[in-house]
C-alpha positions in Angstrom: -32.0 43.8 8.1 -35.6 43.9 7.7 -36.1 43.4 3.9 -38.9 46.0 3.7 -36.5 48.4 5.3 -35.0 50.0 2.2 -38.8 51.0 0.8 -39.2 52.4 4.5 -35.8 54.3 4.4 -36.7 55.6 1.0 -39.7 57.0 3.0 -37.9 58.7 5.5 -35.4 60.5 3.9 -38.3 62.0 1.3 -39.4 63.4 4.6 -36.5 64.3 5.8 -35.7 66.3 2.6 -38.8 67.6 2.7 -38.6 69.1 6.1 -34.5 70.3 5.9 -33.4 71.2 2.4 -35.5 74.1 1.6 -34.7 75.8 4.9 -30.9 75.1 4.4 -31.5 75.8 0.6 -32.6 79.4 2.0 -29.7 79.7 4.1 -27.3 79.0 1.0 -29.0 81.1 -1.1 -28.1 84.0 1.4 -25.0 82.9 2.1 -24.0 82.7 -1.9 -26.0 86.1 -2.5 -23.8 87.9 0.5 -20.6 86.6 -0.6 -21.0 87.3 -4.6 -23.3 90.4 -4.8 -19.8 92.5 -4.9 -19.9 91.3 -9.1 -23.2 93.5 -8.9 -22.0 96.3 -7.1 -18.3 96.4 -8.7 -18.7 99.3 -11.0 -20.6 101.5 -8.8 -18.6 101.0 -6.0 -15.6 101.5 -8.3 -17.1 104.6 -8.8 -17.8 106.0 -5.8 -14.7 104.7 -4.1 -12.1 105.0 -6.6 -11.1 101.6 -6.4 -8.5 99.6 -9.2 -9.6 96.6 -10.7 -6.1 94.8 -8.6 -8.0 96.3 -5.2 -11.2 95.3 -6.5 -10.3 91.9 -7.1 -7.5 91.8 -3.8 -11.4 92.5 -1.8 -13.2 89.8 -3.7 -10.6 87.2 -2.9 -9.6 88.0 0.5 -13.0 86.8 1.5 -11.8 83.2 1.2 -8.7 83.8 3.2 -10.9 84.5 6.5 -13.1 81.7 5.4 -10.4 79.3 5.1 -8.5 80.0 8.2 -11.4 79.7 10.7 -13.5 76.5 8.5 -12.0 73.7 11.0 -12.4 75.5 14.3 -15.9 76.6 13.3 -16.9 73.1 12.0 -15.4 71.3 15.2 -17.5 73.8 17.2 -20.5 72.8 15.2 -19.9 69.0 16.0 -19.6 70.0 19.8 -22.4 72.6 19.9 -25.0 71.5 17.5 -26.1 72.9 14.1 -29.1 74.5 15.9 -26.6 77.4 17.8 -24.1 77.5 15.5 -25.8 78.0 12.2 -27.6 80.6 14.0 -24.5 82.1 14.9 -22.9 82.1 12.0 -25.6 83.7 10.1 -26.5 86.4 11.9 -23.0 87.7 12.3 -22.2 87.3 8.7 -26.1 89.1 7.7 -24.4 91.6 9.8 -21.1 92.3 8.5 -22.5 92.4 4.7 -24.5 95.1 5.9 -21.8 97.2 7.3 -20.2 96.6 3.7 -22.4 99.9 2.8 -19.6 101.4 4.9 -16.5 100.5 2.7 -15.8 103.8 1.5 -11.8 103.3 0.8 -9.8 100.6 0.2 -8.9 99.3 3.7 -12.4 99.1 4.8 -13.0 97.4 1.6 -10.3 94.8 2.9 -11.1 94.5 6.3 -14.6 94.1 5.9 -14.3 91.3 3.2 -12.3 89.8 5.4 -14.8 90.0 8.0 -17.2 88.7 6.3 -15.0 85.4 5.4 -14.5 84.7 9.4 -18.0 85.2 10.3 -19.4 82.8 6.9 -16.4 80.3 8.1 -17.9 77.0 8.7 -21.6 77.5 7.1 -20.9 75.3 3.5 -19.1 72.4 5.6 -21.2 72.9 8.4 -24.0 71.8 6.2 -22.3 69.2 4.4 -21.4 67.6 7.6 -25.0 68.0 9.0 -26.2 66.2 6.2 -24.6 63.1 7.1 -26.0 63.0 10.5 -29.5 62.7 8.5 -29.4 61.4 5.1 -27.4 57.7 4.4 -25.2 57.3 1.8 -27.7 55.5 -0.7 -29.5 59.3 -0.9 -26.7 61.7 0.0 -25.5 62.8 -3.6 -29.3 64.5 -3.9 -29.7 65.6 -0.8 -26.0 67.9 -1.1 -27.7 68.1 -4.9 -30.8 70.2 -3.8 -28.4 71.7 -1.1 -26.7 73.0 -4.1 -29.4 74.9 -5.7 -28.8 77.5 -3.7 -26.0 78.6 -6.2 -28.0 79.3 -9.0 -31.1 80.0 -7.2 -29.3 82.9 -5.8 -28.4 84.3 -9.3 -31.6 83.2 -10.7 -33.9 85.3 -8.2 -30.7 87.3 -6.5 -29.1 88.5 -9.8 -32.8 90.8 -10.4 -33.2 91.6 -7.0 -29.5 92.9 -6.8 -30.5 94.9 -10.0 -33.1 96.3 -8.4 -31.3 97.4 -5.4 -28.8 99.4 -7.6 -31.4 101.0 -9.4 -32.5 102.4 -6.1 -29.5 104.8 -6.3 -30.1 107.8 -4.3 -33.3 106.9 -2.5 -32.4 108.4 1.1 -29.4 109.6 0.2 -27.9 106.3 -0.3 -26.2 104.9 -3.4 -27.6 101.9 -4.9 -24.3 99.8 -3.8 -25.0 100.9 -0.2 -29.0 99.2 -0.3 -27.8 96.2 -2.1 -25.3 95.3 0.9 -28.0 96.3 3.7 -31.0 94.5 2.5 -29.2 91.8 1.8 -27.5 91.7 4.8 -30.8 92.0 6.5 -31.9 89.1 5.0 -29.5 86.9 6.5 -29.9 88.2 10.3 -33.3 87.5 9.9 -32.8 83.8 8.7 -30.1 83.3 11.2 -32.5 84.2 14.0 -35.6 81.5 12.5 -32.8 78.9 12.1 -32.5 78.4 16.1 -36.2 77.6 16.1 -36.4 75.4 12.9 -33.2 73.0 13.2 -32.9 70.1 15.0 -29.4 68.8 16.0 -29.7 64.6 15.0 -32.9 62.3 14.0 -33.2 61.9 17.6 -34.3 65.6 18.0 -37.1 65.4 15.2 -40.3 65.4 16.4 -41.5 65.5 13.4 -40.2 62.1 12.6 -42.4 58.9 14.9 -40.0 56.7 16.9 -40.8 54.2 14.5 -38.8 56.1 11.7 -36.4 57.6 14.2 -35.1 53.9 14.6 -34.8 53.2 11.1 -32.7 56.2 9.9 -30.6 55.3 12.7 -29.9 51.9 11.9 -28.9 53.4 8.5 -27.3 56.1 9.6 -25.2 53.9 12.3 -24.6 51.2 9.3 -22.4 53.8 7.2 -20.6 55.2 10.0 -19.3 51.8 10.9 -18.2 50.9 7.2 -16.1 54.7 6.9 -14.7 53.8 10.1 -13.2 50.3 9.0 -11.9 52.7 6.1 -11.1 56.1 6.8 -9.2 57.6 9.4 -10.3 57.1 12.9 -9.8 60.2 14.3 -9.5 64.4 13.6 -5.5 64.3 13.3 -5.5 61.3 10.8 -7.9 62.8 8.7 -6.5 66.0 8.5 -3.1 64.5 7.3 -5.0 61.7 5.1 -3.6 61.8 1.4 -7.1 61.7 0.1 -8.4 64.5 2.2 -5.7 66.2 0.7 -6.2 65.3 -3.1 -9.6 66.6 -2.9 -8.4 69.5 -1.5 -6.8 70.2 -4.0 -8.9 68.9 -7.0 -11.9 71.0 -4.9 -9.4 74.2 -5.1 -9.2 74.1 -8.8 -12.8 73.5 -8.9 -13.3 77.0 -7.0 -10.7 78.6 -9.4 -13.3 78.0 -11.8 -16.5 79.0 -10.1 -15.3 82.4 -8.4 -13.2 83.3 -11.5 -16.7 83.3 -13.5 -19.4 84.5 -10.8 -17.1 87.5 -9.4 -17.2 89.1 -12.7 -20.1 87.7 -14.9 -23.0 90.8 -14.7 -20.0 92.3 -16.3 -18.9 90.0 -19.2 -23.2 90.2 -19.8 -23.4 93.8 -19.4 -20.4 94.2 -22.0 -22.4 91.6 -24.3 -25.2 93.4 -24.3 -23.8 96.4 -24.9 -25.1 98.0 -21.7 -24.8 98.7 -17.9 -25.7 96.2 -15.4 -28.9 96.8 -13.5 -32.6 95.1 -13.7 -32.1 94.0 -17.7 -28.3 92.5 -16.9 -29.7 90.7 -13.7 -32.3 88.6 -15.7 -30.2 87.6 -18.4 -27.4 86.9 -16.4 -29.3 84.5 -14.4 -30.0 82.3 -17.4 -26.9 80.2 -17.2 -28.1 79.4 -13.4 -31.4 78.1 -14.6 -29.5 75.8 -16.8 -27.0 75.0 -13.8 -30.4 74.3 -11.9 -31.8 71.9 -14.0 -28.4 70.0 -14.4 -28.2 69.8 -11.0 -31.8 68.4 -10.6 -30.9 66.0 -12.6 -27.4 64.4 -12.4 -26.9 63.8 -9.0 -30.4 61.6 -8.5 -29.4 59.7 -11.8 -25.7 59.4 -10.0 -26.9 57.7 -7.2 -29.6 55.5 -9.2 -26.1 54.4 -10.9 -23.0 54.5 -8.7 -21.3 56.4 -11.4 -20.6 59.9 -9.4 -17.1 59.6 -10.8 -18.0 59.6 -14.1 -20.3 62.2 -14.1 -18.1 64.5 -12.4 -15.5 64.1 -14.7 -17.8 64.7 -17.5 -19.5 67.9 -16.0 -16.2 69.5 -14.7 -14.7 68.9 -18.7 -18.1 70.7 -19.4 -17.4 73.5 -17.4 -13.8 73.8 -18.7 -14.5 74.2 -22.5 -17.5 76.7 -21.1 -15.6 78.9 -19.5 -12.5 79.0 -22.7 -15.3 79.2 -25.1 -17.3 82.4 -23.4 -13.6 83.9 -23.6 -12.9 82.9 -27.3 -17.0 83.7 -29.0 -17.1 87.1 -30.9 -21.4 86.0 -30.7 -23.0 87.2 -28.2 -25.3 84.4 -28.1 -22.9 81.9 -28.1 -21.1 83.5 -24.9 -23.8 83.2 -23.5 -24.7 79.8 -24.5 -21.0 78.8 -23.7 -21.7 80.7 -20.1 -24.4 78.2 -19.9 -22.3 74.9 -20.2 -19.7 76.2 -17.9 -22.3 77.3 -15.1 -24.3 73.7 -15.2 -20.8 71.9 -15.2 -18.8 73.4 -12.0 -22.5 73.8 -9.9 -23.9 69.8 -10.7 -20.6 68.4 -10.2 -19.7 69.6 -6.9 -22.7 67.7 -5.2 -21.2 64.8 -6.6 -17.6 65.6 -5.4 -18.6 65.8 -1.4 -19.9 61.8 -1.9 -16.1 61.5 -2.1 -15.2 62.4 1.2 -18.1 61.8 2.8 -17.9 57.7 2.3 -14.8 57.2 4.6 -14.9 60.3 6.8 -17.3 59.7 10.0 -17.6 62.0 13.0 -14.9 64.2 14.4 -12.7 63.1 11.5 -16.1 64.3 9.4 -16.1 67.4 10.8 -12.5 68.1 10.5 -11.7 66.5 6.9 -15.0 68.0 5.4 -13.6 71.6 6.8 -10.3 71.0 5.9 -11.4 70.0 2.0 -13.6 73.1 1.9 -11.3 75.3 3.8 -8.5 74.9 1.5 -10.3 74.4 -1.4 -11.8 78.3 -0.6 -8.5 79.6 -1.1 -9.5 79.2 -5.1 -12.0 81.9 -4.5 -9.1 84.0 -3.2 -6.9 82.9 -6.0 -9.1 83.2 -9.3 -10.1 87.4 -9.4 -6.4 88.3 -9.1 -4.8 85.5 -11.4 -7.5 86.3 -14.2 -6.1 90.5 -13.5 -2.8 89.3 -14.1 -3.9 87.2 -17.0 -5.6 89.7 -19.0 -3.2 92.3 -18.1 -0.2 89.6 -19.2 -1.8 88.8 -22.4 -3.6 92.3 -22.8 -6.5 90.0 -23.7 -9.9 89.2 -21.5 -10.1 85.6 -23.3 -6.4 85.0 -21.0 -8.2 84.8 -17.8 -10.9 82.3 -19.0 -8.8 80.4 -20.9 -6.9 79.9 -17.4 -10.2 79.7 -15.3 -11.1 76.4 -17.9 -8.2 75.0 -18.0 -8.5 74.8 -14.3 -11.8 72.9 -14.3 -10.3 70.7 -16.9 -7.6 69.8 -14.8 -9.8 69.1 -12.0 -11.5 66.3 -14.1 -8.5 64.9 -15.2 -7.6 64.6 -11.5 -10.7 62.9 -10.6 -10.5 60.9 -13.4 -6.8 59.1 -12.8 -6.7 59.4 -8.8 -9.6 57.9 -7.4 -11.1 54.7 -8.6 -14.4 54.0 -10.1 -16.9 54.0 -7.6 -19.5 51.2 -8.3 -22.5 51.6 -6.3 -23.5 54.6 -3.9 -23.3 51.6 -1.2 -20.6 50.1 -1.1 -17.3 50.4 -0.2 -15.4 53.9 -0.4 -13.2 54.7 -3.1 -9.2 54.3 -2.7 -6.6 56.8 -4.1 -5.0 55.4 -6.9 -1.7 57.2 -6.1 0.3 55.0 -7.5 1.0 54.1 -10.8 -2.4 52.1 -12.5 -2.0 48.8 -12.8 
């Protein structure tokens, strides 16, 4: 290889990120905003609908249920179709859906269109992931899914005031302030959905923006790491769905979501109830200080990560970050501290997972890409779906709100303790992909 080629490379994929992440970054910011604004709109739709907190968080989770069974068929579509369609697709049904959530005026339609809303989101987050590898190599992958994974705070950092300010807007045309938040919202994402057919291209092939010149290059890179996952990973979709590593990290990457959706479902509550108040405009800025903090971690460790080779490492550390976070929000009497504590856990679960998908990612290539990726997230999901109704039954168990955080972090710490005894340290981002150690360390 060229020896001036890694400068050149470096080149590229600053352009590349330059032209693809904040468009994507949009379209997760969406897609996070859509499937979390419910924390928002709980009490006011509690209100007005006369829902329990067990149906309340039944709706919340049942979202990841749809999403998980549909993930593989929708990312396997993806590979055949191109991300061009089927991003498009995908967001404009689901902008569509969280609209019609304005209509969920009992309990069933509360259900079905949570539900709903799962299926048509279905294959957006691995969708991306797997996009990613068909334009960034593996030497610049942990900050490319990094910047990817702004969109989580970013969409509490700016969505968090704006979903304040739709509920304040209770009443204008006869609609309650629940009922604006889901249609604007929704809005938003039909009209992404509808620019993404025109912005995305499919493969480095398709970018005109790129000269043939650095078209070449990214390919030679790009063609150099899909040979070394296929001497190392499974070969093919079926392998890869029953590979025992695809299935560790589906599990570690459930945990991991048992964390995240136990906290974001239900935090403009835990600040409202800090601050002594009801959530709306003042609630929405202060809860999106813990995201600003996740923002900044997650600008951080993933470019220092792949400077280093230690994504293991890191992960481990931020995931026992979020852990003790989450427990020590439950346990603080100071409201300052809870929301200090809310701070760690928020910049732990968000800047590991970029980190996490290098994992996969160095042994899975192709259809067995599309499929394990899927499979990882699609089970993984099923945490979302998990967390709102184990934290009820927690808190209801122990007749204490502290239960259900205490769970929620000892979740996350189990997820790092996974990382940290099944899977090897990984010395560079270039070389060869981590093995399992299943077995019994040597």
């Amino acid at each position: 290889m060229n020896p001036t080629l890694p400068a050149t490379l470096e080149a590229i994929n600053s352009k590349v990120m330059r032209r693809l992440l904040p468009f994507l970054l949009l379209m997760y910011v969406l897609a996070f905003l859509d499937r979390a604004n419910i924390g928002f709109a709980q009490k006011a739709l509690q209100h007005d609908t006369g829902l329990s907190n067990a149906a309340f968080a039944f709706g919340a989770g049942v979202f990841f249920i749809g999403y998980a069974l549909f993930e593989v068929p929708s990312n396997l579509l993806l590979h055949r179709v191109g991300a061009r369609l089927w991003m498009c697709r995908i967001m404009v049904t689901w902008g569509l859906v969280s609209a019609s959530m304005c209509l969920a005026h009992t309990a069933s339609a509360f259900y079905m269109l949570r539900f709903l809303l799962g299926v048509a989101e279905a294959g957006f987050f691995p969708g991306v992931i797997y996009y990613l590898t068909h334009w960034f190599p593996q030497s610049a992958r942990a900050r490319a899914v990094g910047v990817f994974y702004f969109g989580a705070p970013l969409a509490f950092i700016f969505g968090s005031p704006l979903s304040g300010l739709l509920l304040d807007l209770h009443g204008a045309a006869g609609l309650a302030g629940w009922q604006w938040l889901f249609l604007i919202e929704g809005a938003m994402a039909v009209a992404v959905g509808v620019w993404a057919f025109w912005y995305l291209d499919n493969r480095p092939e398709d970018a005109r923006w790129l000269d043939i010149a650095q078209r070449a290059t990214l390919r030679e890179a790009l063609d150099q790491d899909a040979r070394d996952a296929s001497a190392h990973g499974p070969r093919n979709l079926l392998a890869a769905l029953f590979d025992r590593r695809v299935l560790a990290l589906s599990g570690i990457y459930l945990l991991i979501q048992m964390s995240v959706y136990g906290v974001i479902f239900y935090l403009p509550q835990q600040v409202a109830a800090l601050m002594g108040t009801t959530v709306g405009l003042r609630v929405g800025l202060v809860a999106a200080l813990p995201w600003l903090c996740a923002l900044a971690m997650t600008w951080i460790v993933p470019r220092r990560a792949d400077r280093t080779g230690g994504h293991r490492r890191w992960a481990v550390a931020l995931l026992a970050l979020a852990g003790l976070g989450i427990g020590a929000s439950g346990l603080a009497h100071n409201p300052l501290f809870a929301l200090a504590a809310l701070c760690c856990a928020a910049s732990g679960f968000i800047a590991a997972q970029p980190l996490f998908w290098t994992f996969p990612t160095r042994y899975l290539t192709g259809a067995a890409a599309a499929g394990g990726i899927a499979l990882i997230n699609s089970l993984g999901s099923l945490g979302g779906f998990i967390a709102p109704s184990l934290r009820t039954a927690a808190e209801h168990a122990f007749a204490s709100t502290s239960a259900g955080l205490l769970l929620l972090g000892a979740a996350s710490l189990l997820a790092a303790l996974l990382i940290g005894t099944l899977f090897r340290r990984n010395s560079a981002p270039t070389e060869q992909p981590m093995k399992p150690l299943i077995h019994r360390a040597r």
